[in-house]
C-alpha positions, 0 to 999 in steps of 0.5 A: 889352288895357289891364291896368285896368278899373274895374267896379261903379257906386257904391250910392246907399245908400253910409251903408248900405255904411259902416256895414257896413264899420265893423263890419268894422273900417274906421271911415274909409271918410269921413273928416270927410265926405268919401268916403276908399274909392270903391265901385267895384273895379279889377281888374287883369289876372291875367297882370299880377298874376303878374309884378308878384308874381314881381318883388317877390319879386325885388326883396325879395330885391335890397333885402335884399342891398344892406342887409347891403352899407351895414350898419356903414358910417357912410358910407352911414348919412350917404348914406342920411340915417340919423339918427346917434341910430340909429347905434349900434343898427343896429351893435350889435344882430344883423341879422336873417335874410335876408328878414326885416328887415321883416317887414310892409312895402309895395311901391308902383308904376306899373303902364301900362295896356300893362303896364309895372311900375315901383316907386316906393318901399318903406315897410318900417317903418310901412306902413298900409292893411292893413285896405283890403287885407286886410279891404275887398279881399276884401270888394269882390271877392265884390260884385262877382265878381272874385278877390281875391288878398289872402287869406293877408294875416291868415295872414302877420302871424299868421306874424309876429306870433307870431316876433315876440310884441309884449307891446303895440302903438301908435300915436300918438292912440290911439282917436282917429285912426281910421286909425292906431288900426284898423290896429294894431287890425286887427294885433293881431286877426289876429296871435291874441296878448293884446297892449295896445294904448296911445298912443305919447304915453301911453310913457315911458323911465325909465333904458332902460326903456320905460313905460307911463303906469301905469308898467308895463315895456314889453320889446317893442312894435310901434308904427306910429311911423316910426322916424326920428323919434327924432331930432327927438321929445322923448324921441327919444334916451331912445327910442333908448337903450332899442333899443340897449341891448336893454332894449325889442325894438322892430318892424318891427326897427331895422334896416327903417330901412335898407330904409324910406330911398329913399337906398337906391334909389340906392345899388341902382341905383349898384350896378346901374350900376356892374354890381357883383357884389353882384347876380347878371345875374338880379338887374340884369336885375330892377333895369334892368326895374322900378327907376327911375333913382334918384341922391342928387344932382339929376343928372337934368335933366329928368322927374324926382321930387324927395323926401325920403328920409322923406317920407311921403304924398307930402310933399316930392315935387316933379316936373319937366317935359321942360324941368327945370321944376318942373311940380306939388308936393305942398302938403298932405303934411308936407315932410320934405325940410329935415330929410333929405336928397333922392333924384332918380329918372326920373319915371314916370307913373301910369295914369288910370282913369275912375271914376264921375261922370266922375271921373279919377284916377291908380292907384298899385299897393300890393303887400304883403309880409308875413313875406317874402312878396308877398301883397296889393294895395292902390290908391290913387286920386287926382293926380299925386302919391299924397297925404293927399287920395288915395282907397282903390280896391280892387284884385281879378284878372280 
């Protein structure tokens, strides 16, 4: 029994469901025309479901080790391609309680159709998708009669939020990039808190002060803005200055920039080969089974990624054949990989679903994980390689 199957045929009133759905909160079901969400469910089966949720509690758990293993060692900040404007507050600011580094992160695997669960990566800074999750899933599931399992997601950033207590939240183009702008829209509704919501380009830093552009004092701020970006923005140092300095309390904290760089994906499974200590036998038995091969040199010699350790969108990925051959790249996701440093993980395949119009595509499995618990899926449908042109698939349990 193949672990996907896609159900439901496409409504031919499709403006009808996309303006349901910006009422919802999802403006960017098109995106200038061209259909971003697929009406159409996949539904993963249930006992599947249940493993890959343990095993991104294990996983969590193993991330979270080997962060308090690199932290304050400038050689694995330099392995890791932290860059070094970042230096002094991983150092100087607390590491926060276990399994909170981040507190609203995203696991994205390969899941075959014959049920092995292989991760890919985690975006613990600035994941999006969270309306696709939280708000469409849930939706698409009652259509169609599956069970959604996404349904503690606004409860977790409620969770959150509240420890956390933002006084503002951004993004960049506020108000006018649809996406970017209803996530943290979508944060803040469910996070129950009076928070402003502004533009990253509208802030600036006036002697270790955050501002907004009336000149108000910004002390804490959530911003869908990737953290490594301080070392090539204007401002970016100013920026910088204010965390360590504790004059603005910035989330996901300062530190998810340890858990958001791939570079640590090779130093796990470094520390896996090495069968250090740092891991319990549980735990190398969880890194042997659903982590990747993953090095910070091309030592791999055939089928496998090249990317970034910042890539994002699939810019910078580059995979290779049985032969070493460079076989497809990404053409359209920005290329991070001549400002950081790259990772070299064993490739592994995507599963091709049939979607309607006899439309192929592979499915990479988002798994949330909100205030330190796995709570919510998230597909993504499209080539080879999950890029800026990918579709949202919902994902319910059969």
């Amino acid at each position: 029994m193949t672990v996907f199957e896609v159900i439901g045929r496409p409504d031919p009133q499709r403006s009808r469901l996309v303006e349901e759905l910006g009422r919802l909160g999802f403006t960017w079901a098109d995106m200038e025309g061209d259909p971003y969400w697929i009406d159409q469910l996949v539904v993963m089966r249930k006992d599947v479901y249940q493993e890959l949720q343990a095993a991104s509690e294990k996983l969590w758990t193993i991330f979270d080790k080997t962060v308090r293993f690199v932290h304050g060692s400038p050689e694995f900040y330099k392995e890791l391609a932290i860059p070094e404007v970042l230096w002094a507050s991983l150092d100087l600011l607390p590491l926060p309680p276990a399994g909170q580094i981040s507190r609203y992160a995203r696991f994205d695997f390969s899941i075959s159709q014959d049920g092995a669960i292989k991760l890919f990566e985690l975006n613990a800074d600035t994941p999006t998708g969270y309306v696709e999750a939280s708000v469409v899933t849930p939706w698409m599931c009652e259509r169609l009669g599956a069970e959604s399992v996404n349904g503690s997601m606004p409860g977790l950033v409620q969770q959150a939020w509240q420890s956390w207590k933002p006084e503002a939240m951004a993004c960049v183009a506020y108000g006018q990039h649809l996406e970017d702008s209803g996530t943290i829209d979508m944060l803040a509704k469910h996070s129950g808190l009076p928070v402003r919501m502004l533009d990253c380009l509208d802030l600036w830093v006036d002697e270790g002060i955050l501002k907004s552009r009336e000149g108000d004092s910004i002390g804490s701020l959530y911003a869908l803005y990737p953290k490594e970006w301080m070392a090539v923005d204007e401002g970016g140092e100013a920026l910088a200055y204010a965390v360590e300095t504790a004059r603005l309390q910035l989330y996901n904290p300062v530190h998810a920039i340890l858990l958001q760089s791939k570079g640590l994906q090779a130093v796990i499974w470094g520390l896996h080969e090495l069968r250090a200590p740092i891991f319990s036998e549980e735990e190398h038995r969880t890194i042997s089974q659903y982590m990747l091969p993953t090095y910070n040199m091309p030592v791999l010699e055939a089928n496998y990624v090249s990317k970034s350790m910042f890539g994002r969108e699939g810019g910078s990925v580059r995979m290779y054949d049985k032969d070493g051959q460079l076989d497809v790249e990404d053409e359209e996701g920005y290329d991070t990989s001549e400002m950081f440093d790259c990772v070299y993980q064993q490739r592994a395949e995507l599963p091709k679903l049939s979607f309607a119009e006899g439309r192929q595509l592979h499915l990479l499995t988002g798994m949330f994980v909100i205030n330190g618990v796995p709570c919510g899926l998230l597909g993504r449908a499209g080539g080879l390689i999950t890029g800026n042109s990918s579709h949202f698939a919902a994902i319910g349990v059969k």
